[in-house]
N, C-alpha and C positions, 0 to 999 in steps of 0.2 A: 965663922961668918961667911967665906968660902964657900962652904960646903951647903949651911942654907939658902944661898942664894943659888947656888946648882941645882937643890932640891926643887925652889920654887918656882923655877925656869923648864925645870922637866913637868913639872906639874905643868904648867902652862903650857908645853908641848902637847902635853897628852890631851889636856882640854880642847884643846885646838884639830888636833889631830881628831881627834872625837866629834865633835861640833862638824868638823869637813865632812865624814863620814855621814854621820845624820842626815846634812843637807843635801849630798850626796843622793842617798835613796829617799828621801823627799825626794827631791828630781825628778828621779826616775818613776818614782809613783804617779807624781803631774803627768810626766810625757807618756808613759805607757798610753793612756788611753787615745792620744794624741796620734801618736804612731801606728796604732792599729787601725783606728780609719784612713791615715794618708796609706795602709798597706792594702784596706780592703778599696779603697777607691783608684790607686792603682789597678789591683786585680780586675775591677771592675770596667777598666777605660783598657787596658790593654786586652781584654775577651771580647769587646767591644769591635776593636779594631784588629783583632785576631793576632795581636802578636808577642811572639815567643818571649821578648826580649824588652826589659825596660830599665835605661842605665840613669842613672843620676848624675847630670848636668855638667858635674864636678870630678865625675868619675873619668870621664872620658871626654878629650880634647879634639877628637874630629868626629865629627859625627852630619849624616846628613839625612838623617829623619827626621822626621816629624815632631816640633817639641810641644807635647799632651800637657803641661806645668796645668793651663787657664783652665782645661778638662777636669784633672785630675782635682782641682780646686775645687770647679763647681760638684764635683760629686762627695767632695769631704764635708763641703755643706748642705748640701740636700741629708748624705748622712747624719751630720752632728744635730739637722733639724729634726731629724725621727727619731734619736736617742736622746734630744731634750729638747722637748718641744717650749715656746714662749708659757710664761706663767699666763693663765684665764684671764688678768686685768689686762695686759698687752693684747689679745689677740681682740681684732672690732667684731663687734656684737651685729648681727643682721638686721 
């Protein structure tokens, strides 16, 4: 009786463990596409403003430049509008 209930308990481990894993890189599938435009609208705001260097908020506690955040936004959306543009029934007719 022991030893069944050990089995079904590792069973249930491993499901679980598995399951985490899966949604896991789900995740990652999601955000990949996600992260490449916050990486190309960076690039794009920091050649903009010619500079070498663009730290994340959280990365670094004194800092006295310029914070690009509201920039680097609007250009994650101007991009995400050229790679999926509104479906034909949204967009108004002239």
């Amino acid at each position: 009786e022991q030893e069944k209930l050990m089995k079904k308990q590792q069973a249930i481990q491993e499901r679980e463990q598995s399951a985490q894993m899966e949604l896991e890189a789900y995740s990652n599938e999601l955000n990949q596409p996600i992260l490449e435009m916050v990486e190309k609208s960076v690039k794009i705001v920091s050649d903009r403003h010619n500079y070498d260097y663009v730290f994340d908020e959280s990365t670094l506690i004194i800092a006295n430049g310029p914070d690009i955040t509201e920039e680097v936004i609007q250009e994650a959306r101007i991009l995400d509008s050229q790679l999926n543009p509104p479906p034909a029934e949204l967009v108004p007719s002239e």
